[in-house]
Wavefront OBJ file of the C-alpha trace (Angstrom):
o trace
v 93.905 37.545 69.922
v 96.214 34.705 71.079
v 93.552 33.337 72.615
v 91.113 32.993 69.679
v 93.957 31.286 68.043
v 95.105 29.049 70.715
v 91.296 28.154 71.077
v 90.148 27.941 67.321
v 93.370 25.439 66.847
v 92.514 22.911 69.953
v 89.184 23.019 69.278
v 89.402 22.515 65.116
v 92.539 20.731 64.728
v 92.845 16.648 64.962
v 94.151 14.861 68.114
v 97.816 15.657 68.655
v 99.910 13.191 69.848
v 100.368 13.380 73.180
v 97.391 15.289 73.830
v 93.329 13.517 74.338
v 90.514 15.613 72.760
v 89.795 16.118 76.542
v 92.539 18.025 76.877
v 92.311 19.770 73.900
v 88.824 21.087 74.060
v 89.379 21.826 77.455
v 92.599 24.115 76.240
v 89.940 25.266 73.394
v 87.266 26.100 76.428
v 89.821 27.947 78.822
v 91.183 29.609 76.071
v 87.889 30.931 74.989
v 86.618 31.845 78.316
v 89.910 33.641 79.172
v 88.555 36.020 75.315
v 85.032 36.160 77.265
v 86.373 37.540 80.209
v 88.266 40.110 78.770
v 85.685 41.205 76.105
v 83.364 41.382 79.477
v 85.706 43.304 81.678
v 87.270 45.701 78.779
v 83.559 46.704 77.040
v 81.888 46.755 80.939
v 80.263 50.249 81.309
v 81.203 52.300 84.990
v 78.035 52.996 86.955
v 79.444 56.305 87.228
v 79.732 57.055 83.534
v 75.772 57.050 82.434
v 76.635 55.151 79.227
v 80.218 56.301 78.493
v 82.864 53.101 78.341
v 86.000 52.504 80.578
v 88.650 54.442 79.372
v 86.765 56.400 77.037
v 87.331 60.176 76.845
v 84.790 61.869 74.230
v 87.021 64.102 72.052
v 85.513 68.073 72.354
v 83.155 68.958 69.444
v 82.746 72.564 69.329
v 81.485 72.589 66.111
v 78.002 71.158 67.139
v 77.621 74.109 69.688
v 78.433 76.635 66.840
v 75.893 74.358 64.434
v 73.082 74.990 67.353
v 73.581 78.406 67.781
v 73.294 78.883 63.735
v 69.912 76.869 63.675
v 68.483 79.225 66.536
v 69.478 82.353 64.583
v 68.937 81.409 60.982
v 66.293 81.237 58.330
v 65.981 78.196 55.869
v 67.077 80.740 52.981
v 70.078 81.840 54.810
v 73.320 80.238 53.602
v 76.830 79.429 54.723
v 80.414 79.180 54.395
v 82.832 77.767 57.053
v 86.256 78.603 56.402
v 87.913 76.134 56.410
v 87.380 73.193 58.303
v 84.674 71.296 60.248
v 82.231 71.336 57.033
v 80.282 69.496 59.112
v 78.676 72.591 60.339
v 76.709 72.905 57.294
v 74.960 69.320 57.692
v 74.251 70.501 61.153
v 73.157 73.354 61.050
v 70.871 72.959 58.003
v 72.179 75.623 56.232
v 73.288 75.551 52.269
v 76.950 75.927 51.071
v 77.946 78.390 49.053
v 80.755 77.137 46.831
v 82.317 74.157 45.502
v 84.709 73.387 48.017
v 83.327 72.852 51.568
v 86.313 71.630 53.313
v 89.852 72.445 53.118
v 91.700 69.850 51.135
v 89.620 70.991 48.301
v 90.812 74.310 48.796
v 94.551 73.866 48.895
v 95.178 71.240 46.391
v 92.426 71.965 43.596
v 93.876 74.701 41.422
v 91.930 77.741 41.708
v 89.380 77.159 44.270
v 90.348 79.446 46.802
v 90.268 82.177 43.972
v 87.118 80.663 43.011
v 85.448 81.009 46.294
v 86.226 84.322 46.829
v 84.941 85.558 43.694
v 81.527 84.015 44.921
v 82.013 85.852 48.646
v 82.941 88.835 47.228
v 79.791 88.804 44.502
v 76.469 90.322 46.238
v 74.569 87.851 44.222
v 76.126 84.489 45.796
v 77.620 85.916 48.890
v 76.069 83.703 51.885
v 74.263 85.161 54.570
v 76.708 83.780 57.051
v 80.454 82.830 57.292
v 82.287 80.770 60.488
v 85.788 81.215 61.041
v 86.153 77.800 62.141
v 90.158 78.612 61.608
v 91.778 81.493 61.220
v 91.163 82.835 57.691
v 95.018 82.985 57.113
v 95.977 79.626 57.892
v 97.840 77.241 55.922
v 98.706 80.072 53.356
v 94.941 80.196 52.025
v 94.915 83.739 52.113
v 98.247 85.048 51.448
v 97.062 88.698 49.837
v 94.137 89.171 52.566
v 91.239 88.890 50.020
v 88.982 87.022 51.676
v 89.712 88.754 54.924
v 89.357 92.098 53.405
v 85.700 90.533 51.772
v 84.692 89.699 55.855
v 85.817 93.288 57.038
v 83.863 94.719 54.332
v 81.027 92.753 54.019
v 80.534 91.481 57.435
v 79.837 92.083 60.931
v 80.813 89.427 63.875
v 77.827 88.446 65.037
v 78.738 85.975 68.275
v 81.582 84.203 69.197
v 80.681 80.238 69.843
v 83.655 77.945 71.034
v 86.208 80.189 69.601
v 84.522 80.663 66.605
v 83.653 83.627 65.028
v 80.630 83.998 63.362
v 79.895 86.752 60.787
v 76.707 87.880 59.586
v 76.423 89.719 56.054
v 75.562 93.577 56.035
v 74.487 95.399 53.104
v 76.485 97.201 51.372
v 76.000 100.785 50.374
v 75.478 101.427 46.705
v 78.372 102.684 44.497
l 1 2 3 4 5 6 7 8 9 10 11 12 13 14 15 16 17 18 19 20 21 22 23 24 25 26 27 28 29 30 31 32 33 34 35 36 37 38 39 40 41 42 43 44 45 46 47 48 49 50 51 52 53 54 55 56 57 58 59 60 61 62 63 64 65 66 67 68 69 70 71 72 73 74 75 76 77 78 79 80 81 82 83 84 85 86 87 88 89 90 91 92 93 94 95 96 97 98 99 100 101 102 103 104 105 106 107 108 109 110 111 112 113 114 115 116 117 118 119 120 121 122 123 124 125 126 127 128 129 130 131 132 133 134 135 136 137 138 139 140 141 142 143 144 145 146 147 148 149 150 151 152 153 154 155 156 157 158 159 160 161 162 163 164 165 166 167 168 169 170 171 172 173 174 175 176
């Protein structure tokens, strides 16, 4: 950053005194190439690394394994609920939402959606076909009376665990 500055001034500004426009577009030129260089050496790509830059660590994403595993095992009807993060398992794995509130700010600070979207989980009629405990469903005081846990240990049956996630599939329930 100094050096843009230091370069953009020498080479921009009016003859100092003291100083010949040689000098100062050569202080503009050095200053420049010394950016150059370090754009060059910082954004150069190890031959090690396929296509992966210096100093760059790819953060895990477990949530596109979990989204492959629900395209391989789904139909385009099925549907979805991920409780209560990573909502973008839904994009991913093609599969519809059931609910308002796909993600979990919307379900801790809008008043009654948590209610709301248990009502829909626990209703045959909008229940989805599949729900992904991408957290556990107790976390951050979501479920503090066990409802929606009580809906997955009634309703559902773990169908595979991918990266730590559980994923239920819906059973029928027996007629009352």
């Amino acid at each position: 950053m100094v050096a843009i500055v230091i370069g953009l001034r020498y080479l921009f500004n009016e003859t100092k005194a003291g100083h010949s426009i040689v000098v100062q577009r050569s202080i503009a030129a050095l200053s420049i190439g010394v950016l150059a260089v370090t754009l060059v050496v910082g954004l150069t790509v190890r031959r090690d690394s396929g296509d992966v830059l210096i100093n760059y660590t790819p953060t895990p994403r477990p949530f596109e394994n979990v989204a492959a595993y629900l395209r391989q095992h789904t139909h385009p009807n099925d549907t979805l609920y991920v409780a209560y993060d990573q909502a973008q398992i839904y994009y991913l794995s093609s599969l519809r939402p059931v609910g308002r509130w796909p993600d979990t700010p919307d379900m801790r600070y809008v008043s009654g959606a948590f209610a709301e979207q248990a009502a829909l989980l626990d209703n045959p009629a909008t229940a989805p076909t599949y729900i992904v405990g991408a957290q556990p469903f107790e976390v951050l005081g979501l479920d503090p009376d066990g409802a929606l846990r009580a809906i997955v240990a009634r309703d559902y049956a773990l169908e595979a665990t991918v990266e730590g996630m559980p994923i239920f599939r819906r059973v029928e329930r027996a007629a009352q």
